[in-house]
N, C-alpha and C positions, 0 to 999 in steps of 0.2 A: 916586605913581602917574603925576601929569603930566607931570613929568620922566622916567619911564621911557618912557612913550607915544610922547614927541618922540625919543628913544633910536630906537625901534622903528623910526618914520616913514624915520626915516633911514637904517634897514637897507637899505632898498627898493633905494638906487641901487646896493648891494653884492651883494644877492641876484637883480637883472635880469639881469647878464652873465652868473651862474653860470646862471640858468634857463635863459636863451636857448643857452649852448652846449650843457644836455643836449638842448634840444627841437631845435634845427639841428644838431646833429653828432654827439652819444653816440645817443641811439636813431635814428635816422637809420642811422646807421653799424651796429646792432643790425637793422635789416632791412635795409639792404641797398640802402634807396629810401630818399625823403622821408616825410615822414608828416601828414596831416591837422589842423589842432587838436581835432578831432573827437576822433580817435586820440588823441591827445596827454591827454584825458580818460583815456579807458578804461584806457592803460597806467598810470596815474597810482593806479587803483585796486589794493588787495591781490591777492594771485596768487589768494586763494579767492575773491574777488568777478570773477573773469575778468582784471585788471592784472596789470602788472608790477611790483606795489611799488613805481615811480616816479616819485615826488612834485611835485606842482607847486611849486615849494618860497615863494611869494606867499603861496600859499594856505595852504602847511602852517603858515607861521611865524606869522600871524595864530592860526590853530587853535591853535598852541602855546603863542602868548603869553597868549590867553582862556583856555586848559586851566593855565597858571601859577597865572594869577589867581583863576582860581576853588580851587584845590589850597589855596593857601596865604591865602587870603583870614582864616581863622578864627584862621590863627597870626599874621598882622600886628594884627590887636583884640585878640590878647592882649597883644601886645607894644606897645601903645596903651596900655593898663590899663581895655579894654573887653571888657565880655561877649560873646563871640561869639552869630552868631545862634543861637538852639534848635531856629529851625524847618527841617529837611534841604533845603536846593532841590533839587527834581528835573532834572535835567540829562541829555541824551538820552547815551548812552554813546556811544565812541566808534563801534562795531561799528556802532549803530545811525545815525550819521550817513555812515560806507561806503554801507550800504543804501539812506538816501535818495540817495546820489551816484549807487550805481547805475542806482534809477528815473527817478532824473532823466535819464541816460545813455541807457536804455530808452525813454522818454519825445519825447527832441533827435529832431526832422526829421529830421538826419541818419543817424539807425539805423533800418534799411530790415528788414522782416519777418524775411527771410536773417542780417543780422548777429544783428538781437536773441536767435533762436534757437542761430547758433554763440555770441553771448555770456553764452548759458545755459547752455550746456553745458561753456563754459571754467572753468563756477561748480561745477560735478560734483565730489564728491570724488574723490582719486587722478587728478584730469585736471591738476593743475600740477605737481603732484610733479617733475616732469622739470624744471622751471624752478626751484622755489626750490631743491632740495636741491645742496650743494656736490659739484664735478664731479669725483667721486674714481674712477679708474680702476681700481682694486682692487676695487670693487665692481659694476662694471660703470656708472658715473652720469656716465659721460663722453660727450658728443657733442661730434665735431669743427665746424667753426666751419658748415661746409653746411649738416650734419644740426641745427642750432641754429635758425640762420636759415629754414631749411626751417619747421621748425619753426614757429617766433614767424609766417610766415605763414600757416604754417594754422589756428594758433589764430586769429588774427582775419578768417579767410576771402579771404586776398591772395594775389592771382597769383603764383607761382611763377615763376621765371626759366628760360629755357634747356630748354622743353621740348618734346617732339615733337610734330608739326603733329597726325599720324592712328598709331593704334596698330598693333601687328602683324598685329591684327583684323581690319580695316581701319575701325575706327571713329575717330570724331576725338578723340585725345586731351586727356581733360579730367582733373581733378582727381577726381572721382567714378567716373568711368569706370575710372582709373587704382587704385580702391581697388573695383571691383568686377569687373574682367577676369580672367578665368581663364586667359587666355595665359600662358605663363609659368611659371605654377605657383607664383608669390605666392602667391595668396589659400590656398592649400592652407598654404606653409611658413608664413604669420602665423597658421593656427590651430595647427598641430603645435608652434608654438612658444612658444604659450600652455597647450598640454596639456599639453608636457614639463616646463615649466617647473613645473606646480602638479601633477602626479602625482609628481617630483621631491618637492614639499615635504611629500607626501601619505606618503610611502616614510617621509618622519623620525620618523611617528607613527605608521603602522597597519603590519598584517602584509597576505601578500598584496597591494599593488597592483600592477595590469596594466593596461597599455596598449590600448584595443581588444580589451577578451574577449568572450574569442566566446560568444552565449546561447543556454543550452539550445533544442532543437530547439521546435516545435509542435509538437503529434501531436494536432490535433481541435479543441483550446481555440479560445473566442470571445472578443472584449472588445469594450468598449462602444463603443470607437472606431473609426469605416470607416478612420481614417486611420494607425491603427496599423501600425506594423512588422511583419511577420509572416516574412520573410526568412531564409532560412538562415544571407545573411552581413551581417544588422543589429549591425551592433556601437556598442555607446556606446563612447564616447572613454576613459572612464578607470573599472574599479573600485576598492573598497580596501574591506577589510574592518576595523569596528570604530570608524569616524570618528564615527557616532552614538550608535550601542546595540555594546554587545559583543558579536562576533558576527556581528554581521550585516553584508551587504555592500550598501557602497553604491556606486550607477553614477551616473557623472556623464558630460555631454556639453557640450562647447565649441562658444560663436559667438561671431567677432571682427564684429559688422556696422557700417554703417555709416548711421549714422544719419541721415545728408543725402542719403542715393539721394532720384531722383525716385519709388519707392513711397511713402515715406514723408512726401512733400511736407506732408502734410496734417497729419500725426499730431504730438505733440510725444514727445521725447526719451524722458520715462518710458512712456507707452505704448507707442512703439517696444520698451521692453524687455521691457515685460509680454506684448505680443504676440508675440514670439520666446522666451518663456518658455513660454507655453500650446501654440507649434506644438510644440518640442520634448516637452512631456508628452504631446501627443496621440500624437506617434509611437511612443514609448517608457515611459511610465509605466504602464499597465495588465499589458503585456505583464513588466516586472522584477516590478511586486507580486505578481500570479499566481503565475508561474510559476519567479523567481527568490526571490521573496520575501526582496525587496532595498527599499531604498529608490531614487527617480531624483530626482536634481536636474541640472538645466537652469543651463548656466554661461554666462551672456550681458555682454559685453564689447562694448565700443564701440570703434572706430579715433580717440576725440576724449578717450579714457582712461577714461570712464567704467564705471559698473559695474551693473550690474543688479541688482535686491531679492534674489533668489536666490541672489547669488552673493557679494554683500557678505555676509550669513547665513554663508555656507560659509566664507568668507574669518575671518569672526569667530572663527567654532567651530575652524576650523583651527589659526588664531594661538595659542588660547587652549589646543589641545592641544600645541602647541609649546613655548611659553612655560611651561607648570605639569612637561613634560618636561626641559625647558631649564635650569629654575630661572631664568629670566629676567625683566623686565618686560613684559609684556602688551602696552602702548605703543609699546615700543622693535621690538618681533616684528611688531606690527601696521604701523607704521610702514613696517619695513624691506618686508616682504612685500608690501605696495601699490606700494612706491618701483619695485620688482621687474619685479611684475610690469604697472606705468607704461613703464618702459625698453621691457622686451621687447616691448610693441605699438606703441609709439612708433617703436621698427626698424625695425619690420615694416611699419611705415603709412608711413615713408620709401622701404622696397625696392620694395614698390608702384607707388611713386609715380615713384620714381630708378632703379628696377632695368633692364635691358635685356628688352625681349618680343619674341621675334625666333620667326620660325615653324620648325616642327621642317624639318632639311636631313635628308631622305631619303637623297644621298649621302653623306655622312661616314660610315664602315666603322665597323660595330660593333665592341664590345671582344672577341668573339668570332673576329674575321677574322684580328685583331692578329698572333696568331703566324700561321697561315695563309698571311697579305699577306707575313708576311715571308721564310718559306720558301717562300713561288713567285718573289719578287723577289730571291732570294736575300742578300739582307740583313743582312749580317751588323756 
C-alpha cells in the first residue's frame, strides 16, 4: 500500500499540466471567455447536479485511488490468509458526496442569490439533456457551435456576446427582456412549437386530436371562478380524446415561461410552476368539466428546460401509452420524448434571444398587390 501511495504522489506532476490545459484552454474555448475557479467547480460537477461532467482530475484521482482501496480492501485479506472484516463500513456513496460538493458550491461567497437559483434550476430534470446527449443530427440533437455556446451561457447566467444595445420596442435589450418581448412574434412560435410538437406525439396514440378546438358555446351557465373563460373564441391549445379514460376528451393548454422575469423575483422555480398551473385551471377548467365534460390539464414549461408537476404526469402517462403501443421500452420512449422536447425550447429560447425584432414596415406591398404591382408596371 506504501509503495502504491508514493506511486500516486507522483502522479501529481503528470496530472497538473493535463488539469491546467482543460481549466486554461478546453472550457475556456467551450464558452467563449475565461472562466472563474469558481466556475471551474460548478462545471466540474455532473450535468444533473448543474456541471458539466468535467472533472477536476487532483481531485478525481484521489476520489478514485480511496474508492480502489476501499472496493478491493476485503480481497487483499484474503489473499493475506486473513479474515476479512464482518462488520460493512458505512461509506457515503458517490451520488452523495456530488450533493455535498454542490452545497458546498451553494454555500462559497462566490454564489450570489441569482446564480444559486439559475444553479438550481440547471439541477431540473430534462434541463441538461441538450448537453449530455450525443449531437446526432437525425434526430434533431444537434446544435451548431453559436447555439452551443449560447447556450453553456445561459446555463450558468453569463453575458452573451454580440448583442443589441435597445430592442425593436424600444426597450434596452436584456436577456430576460429578450425571452419576454412579444415583438417579433417569438414568444408566440416558442409556444406553437412546443404544442405541435406534443399534439404531434399525442396523434400516435389517441383518436381525434386538434389543435385549438373550439368550445362549445355558454348559454347561461355560471362557474365558480370570476376569472374564468367564458368567450366564444377561448380555445385551449390542444384536445385528444382517450389519453385518460376511453372516451373522453382531454384539453390541454401550453406555457413556455420564464422563470427569472422580475415577477418572479421572489418566488422559487417550483412555485413559479404551481402558480401558472392554478392561473391556467382558473381560466379554463370549470368551464371543459361542465360543459365539455372533459378533463384540463395545464402544460407549463420553462425557457431553463424544465418541467412543471402537471406536465411531467402527462409526459409519463403519454410515454407510457406510447411505449405499450410501440412495443418498446418505457425508458427509451421516455428518454427520447424529453430529449425532444429539451431541443425544441432550447431553439426557441435561442430565437428569442438571436432572432431579428424589427418593427412592422407599413410600406412593403402586400402579397395581395404582387400581381396588381405588376400589371400596372407592366412587368413582365
Amino acid at each position: 500500500s506504501s509503495g502504491i501511495n508514493a506511486e500516486y504522489g507522483g502522479m501529481q506532476e503528470y496530472i497538473k499540466p493535463v488539469e491546467d490545459m482543460i481549466t486554461e484552454k478546453f472550457i475556456p474555448a467551450l464558452f467563449g471567455q475565461p472562466i472563474t475557479p469558481f466556475i471551474r467547480r460548478v462545471v466540474a460537477l455532473p450535468a444533473r447536479h448543474g456541471g458539466m461532467g468535467i472533472p477536476i482530475l487532483s481531485r478525481m484521482a484521489e476520489q478514485e485511488y480511496e474508492t480502489s482501496n476501499r472496493v478491493t480492501r476485503d480481497l487483499v485479506q484474503l489473499m493475506q490468509g486473513a479474515d476479512p472484516n464482518s462488520e460493512i463500513e458505512e461509506w457515503e456513496s458517490r451520488e452523495e458526496l456530488w450533493k455535498l460538493e454542490f452545497q458546498s458550491i451553494l454555500d462559497d461567497p462566490s454564489c450570489t442569490l441569482e446564480f444559486c437559483k439559475i444553479l438550481q434550476q440547471a439541477t431540473e430534470k430534462c434541463s441538461s439533456s441538450w448537453l449530455t446527449v450525443l449531437p446526432l443530427q437525425r434526430y434533431g440533437f444537434a446544435l451548431n457551435k453559436g447555439e452551443f455556446r449560447d447556450s453553456l451561457l445561459l446555463r450558468y447566467g453569463m453575458e452573451l456576446p454580440h448583442l443589441p444595445d435597445s430592442c425593436a420596442c424600444g426597450e434596452a435589450y436584456t436577456i430576460n427582456h429578450a425571452l419576454n418581448c412579444h415583438v417579433g412574434g417569438f414568444i408566440i412560435i416558442r409556444h406553437n412549437t412546443v404544442r405541435d410538437l406534443l399534439a404531434g406525439y399525442l396523434s400516435n396514440v389517441c383518436a381525434n386530436v386538434e389543435v385549438e378546438p373550439r368550445l362549445q358555446a355558454i348559454e347561461g351557465e355560471e362557474f365558480g371562478t370570476r376569472s374564468a373563460l367564458t368567450g366564444e373564441n377561448s380555445r385551449p391549445d390542444i384536445k385528444a380524446r382517450g389519453i385518460y379514460r376511453p372516451g373522453q376528451h382531454a384539453f390541454f393548454d401550453v406555457k413556455v415561461l420564464n422563470p427569472n422575469s422580475a415577477s418572479y423575483a421572489k418566488l422559487t422555480t417550483e412555485k413559479v410552476y404551481t402558480n401558472a398551473e392554478r392561473a391556467k385551471r382558473a381560466l379554463y377548467n370549470d368551464r371543459i368539466q361542465h360543459i365539455e365534460r372533459g378533463t384540463f390539464t395545464p402544460l407549463i414549461f420553462s425557457v431553463t428546460g424544465g418541467i412543471g408537476p402537471e406536465a411531467k404526469t402527462f409526459i409519463r402517462i403519454l410515454c407510457q401509452k406510447i411505449a405499450h403501443k410501440s412495443q418498446q421500452d418505457y425508458s427509451n420512449v421516455s428518454n427520447f420524448v424529453k430529449c425532444k422536447i429539451s431541443f425544441a425550447i432550447r431553439r426557441m429560447v435561442l430565437l428569442c434571444i438571436r432572432g431579428t425584432r424589427t418593427k412592422k414596415n407599413n410600406n412593403i406591398v402586400n402579397e395581395d398587390d404582387f400581381e396588381f404591382g405588376c400589371f400596372e408596371s407592366r412587368l413582365i
